[in-house]
C-alpha positions as CSV (number, residue, x, y, z in Angstrom):
1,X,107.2,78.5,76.2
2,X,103.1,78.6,76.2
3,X,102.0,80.7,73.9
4,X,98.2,80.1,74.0
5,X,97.8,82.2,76.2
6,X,98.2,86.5,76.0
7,X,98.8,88.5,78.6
8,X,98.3,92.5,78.4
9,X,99.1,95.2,80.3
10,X,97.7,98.9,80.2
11,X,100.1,101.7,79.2
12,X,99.5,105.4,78.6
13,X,100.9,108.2,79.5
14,X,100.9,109.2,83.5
15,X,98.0,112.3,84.1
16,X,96.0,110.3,81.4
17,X,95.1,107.1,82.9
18,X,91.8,106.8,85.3
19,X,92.0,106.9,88.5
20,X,89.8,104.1,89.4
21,X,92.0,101.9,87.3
22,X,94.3,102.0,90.1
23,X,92.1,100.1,92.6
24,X,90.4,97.8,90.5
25,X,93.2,97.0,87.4
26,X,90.3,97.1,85.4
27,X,90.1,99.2,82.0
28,X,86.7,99.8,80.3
29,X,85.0,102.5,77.8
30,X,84.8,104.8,80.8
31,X,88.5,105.0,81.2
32,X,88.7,105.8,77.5
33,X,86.2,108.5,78.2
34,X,88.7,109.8,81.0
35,X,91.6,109.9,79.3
36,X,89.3,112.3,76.4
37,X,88.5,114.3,79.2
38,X,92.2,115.1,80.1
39,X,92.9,115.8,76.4
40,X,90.1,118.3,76.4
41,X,91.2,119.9,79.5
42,X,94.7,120.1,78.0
43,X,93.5,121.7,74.9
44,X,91.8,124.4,76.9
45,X,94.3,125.5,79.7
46,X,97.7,124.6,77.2
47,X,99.0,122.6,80.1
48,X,100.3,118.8,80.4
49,X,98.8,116.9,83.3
50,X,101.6,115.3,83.8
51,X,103.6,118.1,84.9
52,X,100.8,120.4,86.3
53,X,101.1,121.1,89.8
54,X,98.8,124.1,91.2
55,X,99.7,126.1,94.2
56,X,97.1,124.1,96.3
57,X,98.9,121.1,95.1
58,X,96.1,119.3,93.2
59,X,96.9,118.1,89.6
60,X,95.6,119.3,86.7
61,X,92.2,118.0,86.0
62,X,91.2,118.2,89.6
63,X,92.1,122.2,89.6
64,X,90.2,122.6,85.9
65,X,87.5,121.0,87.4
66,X,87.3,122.8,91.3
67,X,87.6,126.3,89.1
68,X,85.0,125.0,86.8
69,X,82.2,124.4,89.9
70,X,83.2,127.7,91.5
71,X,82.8,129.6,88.3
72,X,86.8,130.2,87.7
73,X,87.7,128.5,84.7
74,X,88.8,131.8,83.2
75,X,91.7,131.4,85.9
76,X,93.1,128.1,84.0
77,X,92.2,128.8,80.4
78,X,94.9,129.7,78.0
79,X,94.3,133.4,77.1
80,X,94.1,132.6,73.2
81,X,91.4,130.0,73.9
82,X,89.6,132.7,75.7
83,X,89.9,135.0,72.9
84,X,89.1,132.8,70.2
85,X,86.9,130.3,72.1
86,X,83.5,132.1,72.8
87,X,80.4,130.4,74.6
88,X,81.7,127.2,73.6
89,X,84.5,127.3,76.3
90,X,81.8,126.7,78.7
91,X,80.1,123.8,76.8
92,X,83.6,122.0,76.1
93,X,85.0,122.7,79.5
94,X,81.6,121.1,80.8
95,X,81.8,117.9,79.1
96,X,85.4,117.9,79.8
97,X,84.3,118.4,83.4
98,X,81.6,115.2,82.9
99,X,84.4,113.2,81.5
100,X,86.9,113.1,84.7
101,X,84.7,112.4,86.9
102,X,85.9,109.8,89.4
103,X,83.3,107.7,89.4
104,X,82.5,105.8,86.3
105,X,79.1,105.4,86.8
106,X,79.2,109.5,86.5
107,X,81.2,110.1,83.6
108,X,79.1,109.9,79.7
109,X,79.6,107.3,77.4
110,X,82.2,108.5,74.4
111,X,78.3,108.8,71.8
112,X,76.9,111.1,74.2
113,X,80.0,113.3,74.4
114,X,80.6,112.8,70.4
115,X,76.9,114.2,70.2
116,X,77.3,117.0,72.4
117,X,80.4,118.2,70.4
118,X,78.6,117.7,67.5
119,X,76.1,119.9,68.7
120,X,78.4,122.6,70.1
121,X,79.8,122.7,66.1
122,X,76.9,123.4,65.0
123,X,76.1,126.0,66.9
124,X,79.6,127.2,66.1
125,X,78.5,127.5,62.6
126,X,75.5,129.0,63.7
127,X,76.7,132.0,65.1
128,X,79.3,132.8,62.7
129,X,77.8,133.4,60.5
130,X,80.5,131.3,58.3
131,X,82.9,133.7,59.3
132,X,85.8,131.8,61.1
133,X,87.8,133.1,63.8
134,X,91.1,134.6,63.4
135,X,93.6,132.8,61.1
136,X,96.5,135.3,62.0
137,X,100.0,133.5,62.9
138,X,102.0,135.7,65.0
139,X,105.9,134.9,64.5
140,X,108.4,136.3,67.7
141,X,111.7,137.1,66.7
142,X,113.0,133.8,66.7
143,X,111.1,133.1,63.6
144,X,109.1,130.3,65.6
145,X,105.4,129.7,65.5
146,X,103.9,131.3,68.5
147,X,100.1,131.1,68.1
148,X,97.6,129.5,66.0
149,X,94.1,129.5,65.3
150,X,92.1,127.2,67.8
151,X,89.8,126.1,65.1
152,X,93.1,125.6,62.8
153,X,94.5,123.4,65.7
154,X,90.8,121.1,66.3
155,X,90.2,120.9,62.1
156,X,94.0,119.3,62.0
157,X,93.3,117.3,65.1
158,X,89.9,115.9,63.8
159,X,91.7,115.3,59.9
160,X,94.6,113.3,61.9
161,X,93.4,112.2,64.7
162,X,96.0,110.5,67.5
């Protein structure tokens, strides 16, 4: 058995992977950038994209991002991130938007999307004055967890990250 030599194969999770990896088997920083597009779309509509199907038949990210050009988004977002997410919906659902597109070339390098975000924290901070958004946890009467916070759910994401 040779083992000088290593052979590797992309995995992931289906509705995560670029597209263009498809025709060229090639993985690069862009794809990454891709795949943190779809996480940002999911954390704004609440929906996998591996098992979003809209009524036009178009997956996920491409639906988030047609609703997105024609001023819909509010049709896709999950209604607590429209409560609790103010004008940053639009700046994170934009750079979501920049981050699938198809072509690589297109899409922003993973700094210039870390820097925007950065920027649309601050501004969070900015404008609230300190105050943070709703902390309130509403239980059903299961006893289960039905809602939190969305800046409780991006803190937790950002201390343990994937």
């Amino acid at each position: 058995m040779d083992i000088s030599r290593v052979t590797t194969r992309a995995q992931g999770t289906r509705g995560y992977w670029d597209p263009t990896y498809f025709y060229t088997g090639r993985l690069t920083e862009k794809s990454d950038v891709y795949s943190f597009g779809v996480v940002l779309v999911e954390l704004l509509t609440r929906e996998k994209p591996f098992s979003y199907l809209s009524a036009e038949d178009e997956s996920l990210v491409t639906h988030f991002a047609a609703l997105f050009e024609r001023g819909q988004l509010l049709q896709i977002l999950d209604p607590q991130v429209i409560e609790e997410g103010g004008k940053q919906i639009e700046e994170v659902a934009s750079i979501a938007v920049a981050c699938v597109k198809l072509s690589r070339e297109d899409r922003p390098t993973m700094r210039q999307v870390e820097l925007t975000l950065e920027g649309t924290r601050a501004s969070m901070g900015q404008t609230s004055n300190n105050a943070s958004p709703s902390r309130k946890v509403e239980i059903n009467n299961r006893g289960s967890i039905r809602r939190y916070s969305m800046e409780l759910e991006f803190r937790l994401s950002a201390e343990h990250p994937r």
